[in-house]
C-alpha positions in Angstrom: 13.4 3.5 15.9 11.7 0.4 14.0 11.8 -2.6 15.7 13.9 -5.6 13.7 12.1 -8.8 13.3 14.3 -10.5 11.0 18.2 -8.9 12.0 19.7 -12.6 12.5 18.6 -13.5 8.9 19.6 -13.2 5.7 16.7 -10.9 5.1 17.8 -8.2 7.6 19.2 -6.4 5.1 16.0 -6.1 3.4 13.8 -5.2 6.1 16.3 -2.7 7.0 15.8 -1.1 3.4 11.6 -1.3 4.2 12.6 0.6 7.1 13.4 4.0 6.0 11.9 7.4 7.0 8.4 7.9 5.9 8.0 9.8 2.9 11.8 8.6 1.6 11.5 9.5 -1.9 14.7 7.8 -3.6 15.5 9.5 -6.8 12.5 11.7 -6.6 10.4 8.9 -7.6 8.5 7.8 -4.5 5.2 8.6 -3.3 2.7 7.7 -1.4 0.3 5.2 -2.7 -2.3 6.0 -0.3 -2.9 10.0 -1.1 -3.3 9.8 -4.6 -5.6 12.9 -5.7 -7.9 12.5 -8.7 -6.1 14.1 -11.6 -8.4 16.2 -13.4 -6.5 16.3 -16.8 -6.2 12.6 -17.4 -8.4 10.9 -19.5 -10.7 8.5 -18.6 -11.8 5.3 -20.7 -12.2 5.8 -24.8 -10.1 9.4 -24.3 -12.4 10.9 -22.7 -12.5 13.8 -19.9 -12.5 12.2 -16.1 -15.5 11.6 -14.7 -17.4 11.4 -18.4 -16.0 7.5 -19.1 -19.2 4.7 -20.2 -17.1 1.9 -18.7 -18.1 1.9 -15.2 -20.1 -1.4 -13.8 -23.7 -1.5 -14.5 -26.0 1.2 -12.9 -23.1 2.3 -10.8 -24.1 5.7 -8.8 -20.4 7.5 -9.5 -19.0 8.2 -13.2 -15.9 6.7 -14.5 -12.5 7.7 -12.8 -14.2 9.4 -9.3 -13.2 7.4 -6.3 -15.2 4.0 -6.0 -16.9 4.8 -9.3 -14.8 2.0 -11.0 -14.1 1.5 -15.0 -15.4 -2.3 -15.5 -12.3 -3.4 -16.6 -9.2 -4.4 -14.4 -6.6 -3.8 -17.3 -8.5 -0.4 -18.0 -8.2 0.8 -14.4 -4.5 -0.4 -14.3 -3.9 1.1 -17.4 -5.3 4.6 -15.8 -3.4 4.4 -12.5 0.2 3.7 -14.3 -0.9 7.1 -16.1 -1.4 9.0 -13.1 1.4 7.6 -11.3 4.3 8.4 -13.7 6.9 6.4 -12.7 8.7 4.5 -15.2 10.4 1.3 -13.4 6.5 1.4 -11.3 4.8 1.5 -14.7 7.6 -1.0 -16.3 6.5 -3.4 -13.8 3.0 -2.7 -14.0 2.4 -3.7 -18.0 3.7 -6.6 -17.4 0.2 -7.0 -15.6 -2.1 -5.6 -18.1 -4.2 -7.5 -20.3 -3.5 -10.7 -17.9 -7.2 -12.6 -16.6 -8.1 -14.6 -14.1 -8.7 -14.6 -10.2 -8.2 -11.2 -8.2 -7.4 -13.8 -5.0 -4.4 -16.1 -4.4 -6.3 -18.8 -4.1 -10.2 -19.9 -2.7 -8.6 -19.4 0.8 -7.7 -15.9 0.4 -11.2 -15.4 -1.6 -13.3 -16.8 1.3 -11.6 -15.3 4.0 -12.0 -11.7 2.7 -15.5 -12.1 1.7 -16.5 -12.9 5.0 -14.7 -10.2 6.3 -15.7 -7.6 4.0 -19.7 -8.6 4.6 -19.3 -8.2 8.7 -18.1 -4.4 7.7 -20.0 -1.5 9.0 -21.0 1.3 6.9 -18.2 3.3 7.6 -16.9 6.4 5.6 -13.5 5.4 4.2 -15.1 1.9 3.2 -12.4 1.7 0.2 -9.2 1.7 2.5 -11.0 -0.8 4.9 -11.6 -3.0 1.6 -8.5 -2.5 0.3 -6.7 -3.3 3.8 -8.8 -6.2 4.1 -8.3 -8.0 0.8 -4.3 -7.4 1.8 -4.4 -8.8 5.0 -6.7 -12.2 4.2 -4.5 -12.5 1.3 -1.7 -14.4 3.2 -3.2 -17.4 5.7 0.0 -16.5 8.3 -0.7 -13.1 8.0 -4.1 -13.5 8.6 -3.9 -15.5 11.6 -1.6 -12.9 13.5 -3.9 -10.0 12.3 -7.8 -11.3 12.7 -8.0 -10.3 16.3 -7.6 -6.4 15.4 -10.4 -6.3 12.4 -13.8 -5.0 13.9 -16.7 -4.1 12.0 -15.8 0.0 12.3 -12.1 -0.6 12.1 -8.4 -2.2 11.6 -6.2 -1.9 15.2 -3.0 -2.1 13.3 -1.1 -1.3 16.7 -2.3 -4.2 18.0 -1.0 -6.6 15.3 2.1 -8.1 15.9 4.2 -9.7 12.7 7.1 -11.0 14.3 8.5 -14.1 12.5 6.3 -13.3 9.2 7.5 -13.9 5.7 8.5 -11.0 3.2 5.6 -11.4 1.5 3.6 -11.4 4.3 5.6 -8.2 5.6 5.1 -6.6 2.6 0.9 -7.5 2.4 0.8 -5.9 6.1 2.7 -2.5 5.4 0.9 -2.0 2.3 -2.6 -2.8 4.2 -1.2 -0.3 7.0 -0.3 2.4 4.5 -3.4 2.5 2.3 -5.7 2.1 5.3 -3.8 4.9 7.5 -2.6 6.8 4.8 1.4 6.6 5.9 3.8 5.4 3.5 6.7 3.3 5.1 6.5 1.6 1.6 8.1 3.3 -1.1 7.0 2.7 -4.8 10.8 1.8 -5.9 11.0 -0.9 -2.5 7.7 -2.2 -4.2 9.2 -2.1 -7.9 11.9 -4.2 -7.0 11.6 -7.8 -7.9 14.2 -8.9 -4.9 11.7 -7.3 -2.4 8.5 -8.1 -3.9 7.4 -11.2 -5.7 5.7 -10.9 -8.7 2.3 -12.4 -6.8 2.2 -10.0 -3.8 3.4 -7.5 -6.3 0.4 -7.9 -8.2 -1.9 -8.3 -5.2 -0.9 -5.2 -4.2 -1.5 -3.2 -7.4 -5.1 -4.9 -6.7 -5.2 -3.1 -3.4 -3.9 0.6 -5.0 -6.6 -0.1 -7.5 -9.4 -0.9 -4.6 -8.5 2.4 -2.6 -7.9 4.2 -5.6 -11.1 3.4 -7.6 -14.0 1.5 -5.0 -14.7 -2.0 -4.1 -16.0 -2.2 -7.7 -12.3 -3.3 -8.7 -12.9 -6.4 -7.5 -16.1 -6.9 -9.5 -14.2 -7.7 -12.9 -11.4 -9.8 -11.6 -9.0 -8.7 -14.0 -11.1 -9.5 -16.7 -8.9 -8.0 -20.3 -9.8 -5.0 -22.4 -11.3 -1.9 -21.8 
């Protein structure tokens, strides 16, 4: 049974509805953000085939829409990932997002944090779900604090971590750090559609995240810069 960290609350009824069997697919329309599988018939950048796209960063070893190989543009990769996905509230959501600019980070706190972080990595195989878990967990200061002690250079000890009296955003940041690191999915994508559970700021940092384990550490690179 999941433990309740927030049942004398007004939020219990939320973190009851975070709480469902893994793999709860309400409607038919969840999934798990963390096993996406390349789609060979979608298109990369300019229409064309995957893996044949020109829009990946600058002397970057893996074509345009293979894992890590990037497309150089934030609102192009999000554009790409709402495709593959298929989910209309999701996508709804999501276009709100495109063609925005600015800072991938919350703030300089959230960009220092992870940088340092990300640079004491080791060269690991899955380095894009380490990324992606890092740049979720150094996102939120609280969050942060309760979750350094478990980040080593070769891996994240989620078990060790222990989130009692965190915020929902900060609830929501460590789940979704969890799932895309350990490829479970106690986050569905209609909890994370859903405006009452998920800010529109840790909504779009974690879009950041899918598009980080999705596409490389090269997401970051263009901090949402527009166009594609």
């Amino acid at each position: 049974m999941a433990s309740k960290f927030m049942s004398d609350i007004p939020l219990a009824g939320m973190e009851a509805q975070m709480q469902q069997v893994p793999g709860f697919k309400p409607r038919k329309c969840g999934m798990s953000v963390s096993r996406l599988e390349l789609t060979q018939a979608r298109g990369g950048c300019s229409g064309k085939a995957e893996g044949q796209g020109n829009c990946g960063p600058p002397g970057g070893s893996r074509p345009c829409g293979s894992p890590g190989g990037g497309c150089g543009r934030f609102s192009c990769l999000l554009g790409r990932f709402t495709d593959e996905v298929g989910f209309g509230p999701f996508t709804d959501r999501v276009s709100r997002l495109e063609g925005s600019a600015g800072s991938a980070f919350w703030d300089e706190g959230h960009r220092e944090r992870f940088q340092i972080q990300w640079k004491a990595q080791a060269d690991i195989p899955d380095r894009d779900a380490m990324c992606a878990a890092l740049y979720l967990l150094t996102a939120d200061g609280m969050l942060w604090g309760m979750a350094a002690q478990a980040v080593r250079p070769e891996l994240i000890d989620f078990a060790s971590v222990c989130i009692r009296g965190i915020g929902l955003d900060g609830y929501v940041l460590f789940h979704s750090a969890k799932d895309l690191y350990k490829g479970t999915n106690r986050l569905s994508l209609s909890e994370l559609t859903d405006p009452e559970l998920v800010s529109d700021g840790t909504f779009r940092t974690v879009i950041t995240a899918f598009l980080i384990r999705r596409y490389g550490a090269e997401a970051l690179e263009e901090e949402r810069s527009s166009g594609c």
